[in-house]
NUVEX-700943 format. One record per residue (C-alpha): residue number from 1; residue in one letter; x, y, z. Coordinates in steps of 0.2 Angstrom, whole numbers, plus 2048, in hexadecimal, padded with zeros to 3 digits. Each point is the difference from the previous one (the first is absolute). Example, Ala and Ser with C-alpha at 12.3 -4.5 7.8 and 13.67 -1.06 7.14 Angstrom:
  num  residuo    u    v    w
    1        A  83E  7EA  827
    2        S  806  811  7FD
***
This chain:
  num  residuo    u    v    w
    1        X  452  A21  E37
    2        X  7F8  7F5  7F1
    3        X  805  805  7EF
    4        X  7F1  800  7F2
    5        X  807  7F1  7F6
    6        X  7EF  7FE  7F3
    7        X  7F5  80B  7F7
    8        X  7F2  804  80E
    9        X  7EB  804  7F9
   10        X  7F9  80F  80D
   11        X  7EF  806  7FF
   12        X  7FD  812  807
   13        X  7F0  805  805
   14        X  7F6  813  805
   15        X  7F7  803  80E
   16        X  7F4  7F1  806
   17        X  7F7  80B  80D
   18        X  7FB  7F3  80B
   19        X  7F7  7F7  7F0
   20        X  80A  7F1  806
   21        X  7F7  7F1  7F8
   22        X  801  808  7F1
   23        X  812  804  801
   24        X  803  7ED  804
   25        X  7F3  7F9  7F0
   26        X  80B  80D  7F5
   27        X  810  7FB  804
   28        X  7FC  7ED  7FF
   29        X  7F5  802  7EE
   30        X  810  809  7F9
   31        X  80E  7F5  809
   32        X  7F8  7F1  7F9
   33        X  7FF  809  7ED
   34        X  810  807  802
   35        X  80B  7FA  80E
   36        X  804  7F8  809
   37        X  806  80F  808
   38        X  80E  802  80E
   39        X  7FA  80F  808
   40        X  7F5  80C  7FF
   41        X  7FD  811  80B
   42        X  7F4  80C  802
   43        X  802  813  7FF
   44        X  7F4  80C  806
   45        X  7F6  7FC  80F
   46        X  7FB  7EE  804
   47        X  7F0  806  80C
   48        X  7F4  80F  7FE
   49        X  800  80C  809
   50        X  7F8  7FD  811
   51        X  800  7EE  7FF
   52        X  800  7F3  80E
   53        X  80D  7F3  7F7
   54        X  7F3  7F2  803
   55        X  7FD  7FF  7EC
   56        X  813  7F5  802
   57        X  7F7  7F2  80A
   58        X  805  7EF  7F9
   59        X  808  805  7ED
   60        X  80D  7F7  7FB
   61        X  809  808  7F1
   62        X  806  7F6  7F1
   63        X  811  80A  7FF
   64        X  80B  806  80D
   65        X  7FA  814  7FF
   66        X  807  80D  80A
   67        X  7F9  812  805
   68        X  805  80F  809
   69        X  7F8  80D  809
   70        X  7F5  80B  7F4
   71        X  7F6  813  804
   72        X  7F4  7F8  80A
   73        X  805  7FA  813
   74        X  800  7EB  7FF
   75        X  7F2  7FA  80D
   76        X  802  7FC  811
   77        X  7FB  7EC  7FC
   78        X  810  7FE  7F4
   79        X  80D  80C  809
   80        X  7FD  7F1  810
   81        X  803  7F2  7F3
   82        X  80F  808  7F9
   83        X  808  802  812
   84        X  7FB  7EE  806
   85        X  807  7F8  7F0
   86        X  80E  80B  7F9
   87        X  7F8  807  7F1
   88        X  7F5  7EF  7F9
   89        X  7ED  80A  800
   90        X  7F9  7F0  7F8
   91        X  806  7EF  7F5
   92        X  80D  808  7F3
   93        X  7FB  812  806
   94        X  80F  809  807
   95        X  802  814  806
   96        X  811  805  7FA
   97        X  801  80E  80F
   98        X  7FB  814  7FB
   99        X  816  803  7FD
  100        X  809  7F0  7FD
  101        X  80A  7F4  7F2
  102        X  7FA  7EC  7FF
  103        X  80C  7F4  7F5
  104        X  7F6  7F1  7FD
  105        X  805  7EF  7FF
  106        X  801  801  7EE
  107        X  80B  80F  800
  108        X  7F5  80E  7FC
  109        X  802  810  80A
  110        X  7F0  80B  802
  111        X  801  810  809
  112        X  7F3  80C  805
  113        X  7FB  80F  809
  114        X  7EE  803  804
  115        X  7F4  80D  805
  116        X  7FE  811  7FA
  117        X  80A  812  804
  118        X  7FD  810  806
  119        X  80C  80C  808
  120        X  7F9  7FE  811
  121        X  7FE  7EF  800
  122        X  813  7FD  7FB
  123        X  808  807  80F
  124        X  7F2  7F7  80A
  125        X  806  7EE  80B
  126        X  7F4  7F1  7F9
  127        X  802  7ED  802
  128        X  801  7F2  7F3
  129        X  7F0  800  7FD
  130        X  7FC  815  7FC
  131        X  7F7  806  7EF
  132        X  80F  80F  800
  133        X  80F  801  7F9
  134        X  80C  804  80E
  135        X  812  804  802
  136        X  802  7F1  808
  137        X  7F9  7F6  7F3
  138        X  80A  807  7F2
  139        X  810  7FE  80B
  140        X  7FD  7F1  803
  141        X  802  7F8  7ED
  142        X  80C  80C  7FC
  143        X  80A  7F8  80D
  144        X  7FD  7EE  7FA
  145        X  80F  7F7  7FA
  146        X  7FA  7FC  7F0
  147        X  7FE  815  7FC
  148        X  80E  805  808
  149        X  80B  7F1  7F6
  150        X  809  7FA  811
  151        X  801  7EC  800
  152        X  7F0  7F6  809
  153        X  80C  7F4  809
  154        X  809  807  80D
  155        X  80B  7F1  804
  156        X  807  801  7EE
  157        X  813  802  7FF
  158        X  807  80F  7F8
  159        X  80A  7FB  7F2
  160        X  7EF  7F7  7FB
  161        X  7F7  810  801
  162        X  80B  80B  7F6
  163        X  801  7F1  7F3
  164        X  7ED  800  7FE
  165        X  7FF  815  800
  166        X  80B  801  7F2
  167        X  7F7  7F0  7F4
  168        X  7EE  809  804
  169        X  7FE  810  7F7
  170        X  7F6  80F  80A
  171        X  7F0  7FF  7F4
  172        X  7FC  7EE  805
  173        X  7FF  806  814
  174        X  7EF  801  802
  175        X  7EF  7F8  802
  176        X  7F6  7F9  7F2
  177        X  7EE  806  806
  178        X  7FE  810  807
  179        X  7EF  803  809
  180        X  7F8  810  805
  181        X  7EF  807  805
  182        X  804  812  7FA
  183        X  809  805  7F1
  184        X  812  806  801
  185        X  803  811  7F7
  186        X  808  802  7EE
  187        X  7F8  7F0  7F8
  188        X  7F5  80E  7F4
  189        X  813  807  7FB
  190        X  807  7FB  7EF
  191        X  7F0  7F7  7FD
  192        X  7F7  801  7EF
  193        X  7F2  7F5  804
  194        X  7FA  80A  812
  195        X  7F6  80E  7F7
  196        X  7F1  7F3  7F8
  197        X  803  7F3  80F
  198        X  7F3  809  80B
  199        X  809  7FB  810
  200        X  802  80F  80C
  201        X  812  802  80A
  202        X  7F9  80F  80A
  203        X  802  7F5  812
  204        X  810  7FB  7FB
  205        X  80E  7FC  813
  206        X  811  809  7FB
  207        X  808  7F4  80E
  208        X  7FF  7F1  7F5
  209        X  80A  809  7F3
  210        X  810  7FA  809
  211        X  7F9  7ED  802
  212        X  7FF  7FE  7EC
  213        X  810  808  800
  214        X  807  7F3  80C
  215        X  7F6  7F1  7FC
  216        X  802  7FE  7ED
  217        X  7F1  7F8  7FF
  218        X  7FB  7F4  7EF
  219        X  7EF  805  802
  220        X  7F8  80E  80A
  221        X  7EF  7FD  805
  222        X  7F1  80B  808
  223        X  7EF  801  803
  224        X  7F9  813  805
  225        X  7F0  804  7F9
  226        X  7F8  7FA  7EE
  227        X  808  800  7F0
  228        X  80B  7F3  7F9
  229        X  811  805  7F8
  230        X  812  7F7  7FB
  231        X  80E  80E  7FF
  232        X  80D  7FF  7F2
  233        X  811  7F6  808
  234        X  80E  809  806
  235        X  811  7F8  804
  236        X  80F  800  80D
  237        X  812  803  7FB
  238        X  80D  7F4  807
  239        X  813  802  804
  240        X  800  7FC  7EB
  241        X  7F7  80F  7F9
  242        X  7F1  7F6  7FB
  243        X  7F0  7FC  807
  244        X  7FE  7F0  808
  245        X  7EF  800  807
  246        X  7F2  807  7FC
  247        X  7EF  807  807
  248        X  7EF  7FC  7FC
  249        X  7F4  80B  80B
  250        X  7EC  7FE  7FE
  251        X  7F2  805  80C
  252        X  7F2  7F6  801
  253        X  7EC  804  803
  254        X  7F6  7F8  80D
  255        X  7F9  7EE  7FE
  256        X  7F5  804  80F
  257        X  7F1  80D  801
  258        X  7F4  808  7F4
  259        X  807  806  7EF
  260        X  7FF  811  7FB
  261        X  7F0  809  7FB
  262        X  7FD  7FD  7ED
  263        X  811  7F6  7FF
  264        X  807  7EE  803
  265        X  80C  7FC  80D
  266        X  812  805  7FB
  267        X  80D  7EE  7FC
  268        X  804  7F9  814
  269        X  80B  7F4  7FA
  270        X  813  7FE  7F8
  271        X  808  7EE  7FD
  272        X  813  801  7FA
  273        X  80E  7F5  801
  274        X  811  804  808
  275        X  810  7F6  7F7
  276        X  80C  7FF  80D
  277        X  80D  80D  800
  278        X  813  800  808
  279        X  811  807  7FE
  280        X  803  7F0  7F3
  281        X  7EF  803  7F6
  282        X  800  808  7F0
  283        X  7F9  810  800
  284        X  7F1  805  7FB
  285        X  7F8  808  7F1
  286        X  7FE  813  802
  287        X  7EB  7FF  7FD
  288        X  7FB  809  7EF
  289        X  7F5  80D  80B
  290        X  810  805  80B
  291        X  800  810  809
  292        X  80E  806  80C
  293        X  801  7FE  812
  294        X  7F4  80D  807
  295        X  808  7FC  810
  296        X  815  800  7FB
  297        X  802  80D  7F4
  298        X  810  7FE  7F8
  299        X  809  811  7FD
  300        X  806  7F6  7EE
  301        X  7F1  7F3  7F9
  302        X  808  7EF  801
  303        X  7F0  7F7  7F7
  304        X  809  800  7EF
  305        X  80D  7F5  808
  306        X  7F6  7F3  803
  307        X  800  7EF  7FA
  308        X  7FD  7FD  7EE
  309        X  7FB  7EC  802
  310        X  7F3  7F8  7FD
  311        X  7F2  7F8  80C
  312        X  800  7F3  80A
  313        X  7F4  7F1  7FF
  314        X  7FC  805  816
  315        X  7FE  812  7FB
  316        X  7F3  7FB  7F2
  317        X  7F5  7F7  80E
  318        X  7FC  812  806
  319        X  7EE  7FF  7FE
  320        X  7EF  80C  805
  321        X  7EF  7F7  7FF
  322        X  7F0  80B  7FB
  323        X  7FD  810  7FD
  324        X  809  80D  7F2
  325        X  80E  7F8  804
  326        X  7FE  7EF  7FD
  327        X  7FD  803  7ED
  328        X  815  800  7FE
  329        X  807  7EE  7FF
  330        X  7EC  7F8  807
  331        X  800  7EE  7FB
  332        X  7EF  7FC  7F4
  333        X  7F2  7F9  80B
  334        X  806  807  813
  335        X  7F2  809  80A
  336        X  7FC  813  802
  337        X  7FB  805  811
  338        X  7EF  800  805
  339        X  7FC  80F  7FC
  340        X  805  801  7ED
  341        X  7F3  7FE  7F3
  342        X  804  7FE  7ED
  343        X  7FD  80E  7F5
  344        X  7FA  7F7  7F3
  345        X  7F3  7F3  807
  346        X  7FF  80A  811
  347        X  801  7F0  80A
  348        X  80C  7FA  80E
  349        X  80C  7F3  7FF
  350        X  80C  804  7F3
  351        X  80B  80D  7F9
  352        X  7FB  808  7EF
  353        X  80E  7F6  7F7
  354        X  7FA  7F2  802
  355        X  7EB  805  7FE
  356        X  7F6  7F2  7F6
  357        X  7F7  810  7F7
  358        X  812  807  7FB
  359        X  801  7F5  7F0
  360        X  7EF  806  7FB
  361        X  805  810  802
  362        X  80E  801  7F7
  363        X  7F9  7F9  7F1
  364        X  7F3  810  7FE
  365        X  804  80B  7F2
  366        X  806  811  807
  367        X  800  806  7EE
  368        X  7ED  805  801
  369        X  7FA  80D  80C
  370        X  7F5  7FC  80D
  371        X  7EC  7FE  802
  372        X  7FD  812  801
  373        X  80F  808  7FC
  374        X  7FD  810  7F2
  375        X  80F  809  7F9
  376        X  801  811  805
  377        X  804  807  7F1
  378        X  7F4  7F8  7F3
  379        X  7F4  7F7  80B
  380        X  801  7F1  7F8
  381        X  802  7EF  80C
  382        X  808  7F8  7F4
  383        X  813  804  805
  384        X  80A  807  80C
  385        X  804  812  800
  386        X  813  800  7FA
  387        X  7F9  7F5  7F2
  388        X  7F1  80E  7FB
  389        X  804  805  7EF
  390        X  7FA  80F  802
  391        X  80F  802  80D
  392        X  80A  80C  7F5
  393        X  7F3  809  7FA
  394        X  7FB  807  812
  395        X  807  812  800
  396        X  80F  803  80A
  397        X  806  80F  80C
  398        X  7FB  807  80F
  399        X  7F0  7FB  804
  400        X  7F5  810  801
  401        X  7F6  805  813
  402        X  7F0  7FF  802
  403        X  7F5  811  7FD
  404        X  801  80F  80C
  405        X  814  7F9  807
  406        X  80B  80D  804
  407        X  812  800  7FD
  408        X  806  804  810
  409        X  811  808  7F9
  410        X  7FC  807  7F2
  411        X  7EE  803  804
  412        X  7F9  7FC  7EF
  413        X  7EE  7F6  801
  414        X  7FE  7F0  7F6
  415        X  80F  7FF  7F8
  416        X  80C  7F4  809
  417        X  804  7F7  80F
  418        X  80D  80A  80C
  419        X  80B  7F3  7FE
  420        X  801  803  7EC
  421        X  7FF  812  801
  422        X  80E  80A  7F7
  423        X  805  80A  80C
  424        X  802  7F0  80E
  425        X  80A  7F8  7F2
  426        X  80D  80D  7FC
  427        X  802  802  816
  428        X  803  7EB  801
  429        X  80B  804  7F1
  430        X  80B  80D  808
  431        X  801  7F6  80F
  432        X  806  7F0  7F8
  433        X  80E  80E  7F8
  434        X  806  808  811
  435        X  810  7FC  803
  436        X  804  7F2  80E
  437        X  80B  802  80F
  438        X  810  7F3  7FC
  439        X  80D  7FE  807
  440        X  80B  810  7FD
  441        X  7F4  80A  809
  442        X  7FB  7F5  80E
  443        X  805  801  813
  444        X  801  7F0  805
  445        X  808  7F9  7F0
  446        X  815  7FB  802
  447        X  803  805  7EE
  448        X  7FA  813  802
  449        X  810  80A  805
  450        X  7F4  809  80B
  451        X  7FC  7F3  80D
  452        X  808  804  813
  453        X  80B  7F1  800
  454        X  809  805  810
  455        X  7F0  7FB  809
  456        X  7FF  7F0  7FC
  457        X  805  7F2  80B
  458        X  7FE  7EE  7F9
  459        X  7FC  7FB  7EE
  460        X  7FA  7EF  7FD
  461        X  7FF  7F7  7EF
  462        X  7EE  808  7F9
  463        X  7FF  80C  80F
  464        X  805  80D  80A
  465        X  801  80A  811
  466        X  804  812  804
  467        X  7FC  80D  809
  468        X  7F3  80C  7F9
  469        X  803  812  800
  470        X  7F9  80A  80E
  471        X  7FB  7EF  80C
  472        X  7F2  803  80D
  473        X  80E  7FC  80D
  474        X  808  80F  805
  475        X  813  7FB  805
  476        X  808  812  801
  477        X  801  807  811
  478        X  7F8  811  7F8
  479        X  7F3  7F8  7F9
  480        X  7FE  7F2  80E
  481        X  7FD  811  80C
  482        X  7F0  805  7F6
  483        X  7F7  7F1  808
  484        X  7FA  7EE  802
  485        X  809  7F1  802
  486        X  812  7FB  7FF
  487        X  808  7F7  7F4
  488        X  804  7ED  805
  489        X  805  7F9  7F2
  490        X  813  807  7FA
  491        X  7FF  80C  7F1
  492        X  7E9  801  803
  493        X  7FD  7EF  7F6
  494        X  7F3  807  7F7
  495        X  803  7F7  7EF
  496        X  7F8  7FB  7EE
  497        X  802  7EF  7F9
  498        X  7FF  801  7EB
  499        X  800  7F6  7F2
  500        X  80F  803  7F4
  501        X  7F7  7FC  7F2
  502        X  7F3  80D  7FB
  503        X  7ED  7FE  804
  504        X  7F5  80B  807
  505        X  7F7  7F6  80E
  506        X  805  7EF  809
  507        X  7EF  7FA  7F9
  508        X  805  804  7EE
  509        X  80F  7F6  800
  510        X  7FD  7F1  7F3
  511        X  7FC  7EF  808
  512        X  812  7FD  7F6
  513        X  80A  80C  80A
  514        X  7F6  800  811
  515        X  803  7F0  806
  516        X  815  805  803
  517        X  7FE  812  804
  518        X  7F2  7FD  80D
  519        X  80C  7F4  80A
  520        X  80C  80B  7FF
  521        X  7F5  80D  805
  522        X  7FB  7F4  811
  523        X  810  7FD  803
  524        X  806  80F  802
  525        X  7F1  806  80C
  526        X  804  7F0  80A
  527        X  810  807  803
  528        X  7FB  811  803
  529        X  7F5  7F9  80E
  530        X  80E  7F8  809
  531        X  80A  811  7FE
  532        X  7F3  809  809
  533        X  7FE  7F3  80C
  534        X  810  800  808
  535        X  7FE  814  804
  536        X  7ED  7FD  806
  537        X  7F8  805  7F1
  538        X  7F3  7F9  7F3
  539        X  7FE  802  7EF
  540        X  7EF  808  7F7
  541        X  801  800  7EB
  542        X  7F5  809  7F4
  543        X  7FF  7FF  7ED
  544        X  7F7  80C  7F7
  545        X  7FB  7F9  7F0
  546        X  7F9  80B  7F4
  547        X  800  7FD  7ED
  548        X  802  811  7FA
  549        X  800  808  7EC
  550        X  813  7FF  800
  551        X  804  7F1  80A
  552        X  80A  801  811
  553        X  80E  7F5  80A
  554        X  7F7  7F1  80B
  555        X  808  801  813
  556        X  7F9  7FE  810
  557        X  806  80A  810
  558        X  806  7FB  810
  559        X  7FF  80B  810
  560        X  805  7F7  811
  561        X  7F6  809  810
  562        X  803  7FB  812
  563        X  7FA  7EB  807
  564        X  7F4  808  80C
  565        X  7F5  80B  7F1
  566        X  7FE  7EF  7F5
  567        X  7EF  800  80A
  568        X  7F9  80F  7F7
  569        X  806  7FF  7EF
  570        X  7F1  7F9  7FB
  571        X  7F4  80A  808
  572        X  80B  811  7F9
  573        X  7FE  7FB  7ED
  574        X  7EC  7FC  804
  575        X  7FC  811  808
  576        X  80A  809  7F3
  577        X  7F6  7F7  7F3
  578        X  7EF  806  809
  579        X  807  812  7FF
  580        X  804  7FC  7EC
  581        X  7F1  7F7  7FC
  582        X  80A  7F0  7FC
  583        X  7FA  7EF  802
  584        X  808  7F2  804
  585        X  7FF  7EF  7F8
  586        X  7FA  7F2  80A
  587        X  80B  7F4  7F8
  588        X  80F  808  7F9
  589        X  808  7F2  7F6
  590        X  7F0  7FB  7F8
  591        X  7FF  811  7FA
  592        X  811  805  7F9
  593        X  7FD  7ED  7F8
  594        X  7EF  808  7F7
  595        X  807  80E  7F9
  596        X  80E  7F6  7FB
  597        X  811  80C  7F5
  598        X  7F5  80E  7FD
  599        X  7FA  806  812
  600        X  805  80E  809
  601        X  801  7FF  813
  602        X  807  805  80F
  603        X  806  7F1  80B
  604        X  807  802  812
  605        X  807  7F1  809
  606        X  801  7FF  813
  607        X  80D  7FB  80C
  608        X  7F5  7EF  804
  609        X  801  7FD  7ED
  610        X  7EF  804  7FC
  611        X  7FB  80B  7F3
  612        X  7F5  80E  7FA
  613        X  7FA  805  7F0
  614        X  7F4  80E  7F7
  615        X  7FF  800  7ED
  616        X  802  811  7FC
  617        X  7F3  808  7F6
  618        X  802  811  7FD
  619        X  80C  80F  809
  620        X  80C  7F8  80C
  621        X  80B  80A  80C
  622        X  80F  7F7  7FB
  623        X  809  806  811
  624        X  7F2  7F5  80A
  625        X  80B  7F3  805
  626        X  80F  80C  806
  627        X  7F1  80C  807
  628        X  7F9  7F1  80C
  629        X  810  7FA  807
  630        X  808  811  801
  631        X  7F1  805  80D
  632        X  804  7EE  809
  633        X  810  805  803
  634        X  7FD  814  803
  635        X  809  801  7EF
  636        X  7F3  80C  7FA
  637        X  80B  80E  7F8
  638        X  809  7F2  7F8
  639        X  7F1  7FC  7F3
  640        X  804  807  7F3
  641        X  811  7F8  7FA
  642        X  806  80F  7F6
  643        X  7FF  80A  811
  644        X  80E  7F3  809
  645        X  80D  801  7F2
  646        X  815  7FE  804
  647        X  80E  804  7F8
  648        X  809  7F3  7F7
  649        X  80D  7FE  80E
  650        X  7F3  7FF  80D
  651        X  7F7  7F2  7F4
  652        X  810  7F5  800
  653        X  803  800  814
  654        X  7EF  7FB  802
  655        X  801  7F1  7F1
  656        X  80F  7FC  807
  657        X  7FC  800  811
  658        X  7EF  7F3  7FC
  659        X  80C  7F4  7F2
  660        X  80A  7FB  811
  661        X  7F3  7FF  80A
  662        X  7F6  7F5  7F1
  663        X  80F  7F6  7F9
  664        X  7FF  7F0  80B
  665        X  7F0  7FC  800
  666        X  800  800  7ED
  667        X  80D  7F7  7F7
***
């Protein structure tokens, strides 16, 4: 298998939608500015939807490009080319296959998985060529060499093998492009920049999760809908402790079709340059930005062992043309896309650094209002208003209503606004004074004496697990007798997961102190999910986060129910929201990103891993989450957890019990 020996240019490219001509005059205008370039691929759909391929008819591409199956079914015309020649659609035009791996000449390893999900269509049967993610096809790369880390050369002696298995660290197994036509989940976890990107995750395929996981690609690439959007890094730990490769994931818009009503077309293109990396390259640079690994959650954060050394020369040539982006590092005289227009002169052709009109500009004296700026204080247009000097004689205070206002809380007319009334004032005042719930008083916290440490069952470094008191799952033979289903997991395996360290929602925790607790917080559900597994059960979480007057103890609950209900967990939580009058959000991520530390919420996650939010808003029956999954599994005189109490020798069996059954699937 050839080895990437040289630094390599690749040009990545949205969604041509059978705009092929196009396509072909891009990629050769910025080849020739910036190349020349050694690859280039296309993510996203190469032809529109209902095409007949003939658009392909005699193009010849300047760099060898590469493209996968997208949403849309490839025509008829270009499947037959693709089986008569083996893959070559046109000169330097080549189909990588719907599930596959390709190491070029040069080295470089490009994997990809295309087409879109849904459940039915995943346990369907298609061929190379099918616009659905199947089982096949995910099968398929999982079981490519490169992803599984087996050697490519079969014929290779042994001793030779181990020798080079134990010179190549596990985080430089992988591919260095990864392509897909759907998002993978998670990408949105961990991520500060997902709230104002304005990409949307909602058709996200959970079976893609496992082929990042596997692949440890350099740079995940996809093109599903518009928006343009480059993820915060993340890294991959080796045998070392450290991170020796890192992932950049970015979606890309559309180069083909119309742009959006009243907008301009999202950035369709992303050049970068890969240094070459093997077990004897120096590591890299942990990127400024880093976040951790949304897809390897490390039950103890190893990003602060990283290497402390400085960049290399290769890693410097990592470079983004156009756009936002291109404003870090952009050389003086390189070329926006076509379709940025300065600011100042509002013409084409150059970026506002280096705009003829800028030196002008500059030289205007910002001291001086204005044409047609008046001071609101004196009305004079001779200064601006924090100059004004009558600034300080302008009275100061609560500035008084306008006539006939009503005070709605102390209902005096024309006196005040409500929020400078007396009587509000001395309430915010007595709030601010009510005592808040610390540690000696609360449930969850290790230091109150109080807590029921004999049900708990693992204890990680900023988190914990334990059995909560009075479990849905009844696992007494007298309480088993009242109805519903049999425990399957040993000891119930209804569990909380909590922070040690005191906060009163996950989405409260500082940015600080989230990153580390959060992975703990996945890597124990990870394991929690293979626990339940091997007794046939799957897991469904809730976290009720509410932000009350006297603060509370963040944790999320995890309830395992039976492999053949994961089916109706989804629908359950929907038609108790009806009967409750709660609505649920259409992209859960983006909304729990809006209302940022201080949102209350209730958040559900699914056995299929995706999730379910309602911002609360007023009176919430904080039993909702035990009350929908109690009727699931005929648990319903089990709602109310004070009703399903133990004694204290009944508690330990049962921790005890679920700490064997859970201890090898979490070191």
């Amino acid at each position: 298998m050839a080895q990437q020996t040289q630094p390599l240019k690749i040009l990545s490219i949205g969604s041509p939608l059978s705009e092929l001509t196009t396509l072909v005059s891009k990629i050769t205008a910025i080849n020739s500015k910036h190349g020349p370039f050694d690859a280039c691929v296309i993510v996203g759909d190469l032809f529109r939807e209902g095409s007949d391929g003939k658009e392909i008819g005699g193009l010849s591409f300047p760099v060898p490009t590469y493209f996968s199956v997208g949403k849309y079914p490839l025509p008829q015309l270009v499947k037959e080319q693709i089986i008569k020649t083996g893959g070559e659609v046109a000169n330097n035009l080549v189909y990588l296959g719907k599930s596959s791996v390709l190491t070029t000449a040069q080295g470089l390893k490009i994997a990809c998985v295309g087409g879109s999900f849904t459940e039915e269509g995943y346990d369907s049967i298609g061929d190379q060529f099918s616009p659905v993610i199947s089982k096949d096809s995910i099968s398929t790369i999982l079981s490519h060499p490169i992803l599984t880390g087996a050697t490519a050369n079969p014929s290779e002696s042994l001793a030779s093998a181990k020798q080079e298995a134990s010179a190549l660290p596990s985080a430089f197994q992988g591919v260095d492009l990864l392509l897909f036509s759907s998002p993978p989940p998670h990408l949105s976890t961990l991520s500060p920049s997902y709230a104002s990107s304005g990409v949307s995750l909602a058709q996200s395929a959970p079976p893609l999760e496992e082929v990042v996981r596997r692949a440890k690609p350099r740079y995940l690439l996809w093109g599903d809908g518009e928006g343009f959007w480059e993820r915060e890094p993340w890294g991959w730990t080796g045998p070392t402790g450290k991170e020796e490769r890192w992932t950049r994931a970015v979606k890309l818009g559309a180069l083909g079709g119309e742009a959006p009503t009243g907008g301009k077309k999202a950035r369709w293109f992303y050049a970068f340059t890969l240094p070459p990396q093997t077990a004897t390259s120096p590591l890299p640079a942990k990127p400024a930005n880093a976040t951790p690994n949304p897809y390897v959650m490390p039950s103890t954060p190893s990003s602060s062992s990283t290497s402390s050394r400085k960049r290399g020369p290769l890693e410097d040539q990592n470079y983004i043309f156009g756009g936002q982006q291109a404003k870090k590092g952009r050389t003086e005289g390189a070329v926006p896309p076509d379709n940025y227009v300065c600011k100042i002169c509002a013409q084409p052709g150059h970026f506002i650094t280096d705009c003829p009109q800028k030196t002008n500009r500059e030289a205007k004296d910002h001291s001086k209002p204005p044409q047609g700026y008046v001071c609101k204080i004196c009305q004079s247009p001779d200064h601006f208003i924090k100059d004004c000097p009558q600034k300080d004689d302008k009275p100061r205070g609560p500035k008084p209503p306008p006539q006939g206002y009503v005070c709605r809380a102390c209902g005096i007319p024309d006196a005040h606004y409500i929020k400078d009334c007396p009587v509000v004032l001395e309430r915010e005042e007595a709030k601010s004074k009510r005592k808040e719930l610390g540690p000696a008083e609360c449930w969850f916290c290790l230091s109150n004496p109080k807590v029921t440490k004999h049900l708990i069952v693992a204890i990680g470094s900023e988190t914990y697990v334990t059995l909560p008191r009075g479990q849905l799952i009844p696992t007494l033979p007298k309480h088993i007798a009242q109805g519903g289903q049999k425990p399957l997991v040993p000891g119930g395996g209804h569990v909380l997961i909590i922070p040690i360290a005191h906060h009163p929602t996950l989405l409260s925790i500082p940015a600080e102190d989230a990153m580390s607790i959060i992975s703990e917080l996945e890597s124990f559900k990870s394991s929690l999910k293979a626990c339940y597994a091997s007794y046939g059960a799957v897991p469904v979480s809730f976290e009720i986060g509410r932000l009350s007057g006297r603060g509370g103890h963040a944790h999320i609950q995890v309830i395992p129910i039976p492999q053949e209900l994961a089916d109706k967990v989804e629908d359950s939580f929907i038609k108790a929201g009806e009967a409750q009058g709660l609505d649920w959000e259409l992209e859960p991520e983006r909304a729990l990103a809006k209302v940022g530390q201080q949102g209350n919420y209730f958040k559900v996650e699914l056995p299929n891993g995706k999730k379910m939010v309602h911002l609360l808003k007023g009176n919430f029956d904080l039993q909702f989450g035990r009350m929908v999954l109690g009727s699931l599994l005929g648990y319903h005189h089990r709602i109310d957890w004070k009703e399903c109490s133990q004694s204290e020798a009944e508690d330990k069996e049962d921790a005890q019990k679920f700490k064997k059954a859970f201890a090898p699937f979490h070191s």
